[in-house]
C-alpha atoms as one frame of an Amber mdcrd trajectory, in Angstrom:
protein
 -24.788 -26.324 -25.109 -25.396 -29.394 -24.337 -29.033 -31.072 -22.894 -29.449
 -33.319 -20.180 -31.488 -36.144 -20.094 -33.720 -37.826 -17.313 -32.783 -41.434
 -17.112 -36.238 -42.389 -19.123 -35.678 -40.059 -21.603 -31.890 -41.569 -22.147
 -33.931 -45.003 -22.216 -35.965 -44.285 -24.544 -33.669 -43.218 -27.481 -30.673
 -45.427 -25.829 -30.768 -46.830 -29.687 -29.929 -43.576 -30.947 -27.647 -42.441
 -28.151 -25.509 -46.021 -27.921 -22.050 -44.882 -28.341 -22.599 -41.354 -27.571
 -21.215 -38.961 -24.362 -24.479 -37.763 -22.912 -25.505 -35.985 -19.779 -27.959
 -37.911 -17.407 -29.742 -36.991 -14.536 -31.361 -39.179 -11.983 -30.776 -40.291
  -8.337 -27.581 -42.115  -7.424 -28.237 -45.208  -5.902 -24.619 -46.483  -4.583
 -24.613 -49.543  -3.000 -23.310 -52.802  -2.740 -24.118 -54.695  -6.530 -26.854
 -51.259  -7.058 -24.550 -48.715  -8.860 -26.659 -46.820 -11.047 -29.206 -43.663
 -11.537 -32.776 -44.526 -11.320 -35.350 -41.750 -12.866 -36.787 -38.686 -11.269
 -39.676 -38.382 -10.053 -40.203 -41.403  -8.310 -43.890 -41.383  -9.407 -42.892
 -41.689 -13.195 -40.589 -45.062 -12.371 -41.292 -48.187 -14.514 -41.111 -52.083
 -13.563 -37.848 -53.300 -12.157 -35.187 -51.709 -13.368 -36.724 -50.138 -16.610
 -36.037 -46.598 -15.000 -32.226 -47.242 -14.296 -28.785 -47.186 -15.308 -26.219
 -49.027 -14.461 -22.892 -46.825 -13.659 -19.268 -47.595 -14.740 -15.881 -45.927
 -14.862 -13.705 -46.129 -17.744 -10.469 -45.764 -17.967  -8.649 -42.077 -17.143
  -8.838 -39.822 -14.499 -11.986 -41.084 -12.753 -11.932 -43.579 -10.268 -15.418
 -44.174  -7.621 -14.423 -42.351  -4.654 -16.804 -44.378  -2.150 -17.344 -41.862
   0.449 -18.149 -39.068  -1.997 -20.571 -41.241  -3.404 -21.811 -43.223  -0.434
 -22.854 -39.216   0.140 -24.742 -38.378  -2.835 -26.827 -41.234  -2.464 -29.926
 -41.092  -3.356 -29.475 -37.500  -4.185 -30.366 -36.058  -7.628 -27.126 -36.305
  -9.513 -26.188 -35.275 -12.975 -24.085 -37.796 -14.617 -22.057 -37.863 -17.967
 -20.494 -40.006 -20.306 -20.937 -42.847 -22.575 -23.970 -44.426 -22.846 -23.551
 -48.620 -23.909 -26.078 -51.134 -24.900 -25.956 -54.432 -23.514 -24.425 -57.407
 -25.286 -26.997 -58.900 -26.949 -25.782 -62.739 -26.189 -26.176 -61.134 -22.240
 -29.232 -59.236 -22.526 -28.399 -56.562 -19.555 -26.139 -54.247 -17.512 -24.400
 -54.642 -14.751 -25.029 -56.853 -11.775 -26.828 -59.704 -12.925 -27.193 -57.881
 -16.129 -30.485 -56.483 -14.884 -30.165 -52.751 -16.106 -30.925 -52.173 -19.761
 -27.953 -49.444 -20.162 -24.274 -48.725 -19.290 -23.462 -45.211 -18.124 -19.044
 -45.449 -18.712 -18.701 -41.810 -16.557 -16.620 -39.035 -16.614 -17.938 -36.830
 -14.331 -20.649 -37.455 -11.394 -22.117 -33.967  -9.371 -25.253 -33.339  -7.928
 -27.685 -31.645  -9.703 -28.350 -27.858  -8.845
């Protein structure tokens, strides 16, 4: 069986996890240069974008299917896949490497 994180959980042992297919859950924020899970509940969020995750797909079977996603925004989701650190030389993830992890997904539901 396998456990699923919250996003500040995944964070916080991304050292131990980089490299490893893990199951995330957080909201989906999907919008333009924003693609990432941020952690639930709101009230347990941490400066700018300390509580987030930037989202990727790698290569296979999974492609971002906008309007599916453009749905499940901001919509408790439960994401899986490789988690990444970011190149050091860079410092960050994603868009203006301002996310301190890379999700690569596989899959990408909502939560029950």
């Amino acid at each position: 069986m396998r456990i699923t994180l919250s996003v500040n959980e995944a964070l916080d042992q991304k050292q131990k996890l980089a490299g490893l297919y893990v199951s995330i859950t957080g909201l989906l924020h999907f919008e333009f240069e924003d693609v990432a899970i941020y952690h639930s509940p709101a009230s347990q969020l941490r400066t700018d974008y300390d509580s987030s995750i930037w989202l990727e797909v790698g290569q296979g079977n999974l492609r971002f299917n906008p309007s599916a996603y453009e749905a499940m925004h901001g919509k408790l989701v439960v994401a899986k896949g490789t988690l990444l650190l970011p190149d050091p030389h860079i410092g960050g993830c994603g868009h203006m490497s301002l996310w301190p992890a890379l999700l690569v997904i596989r899959t990408l539901e909502r939560a029950c």
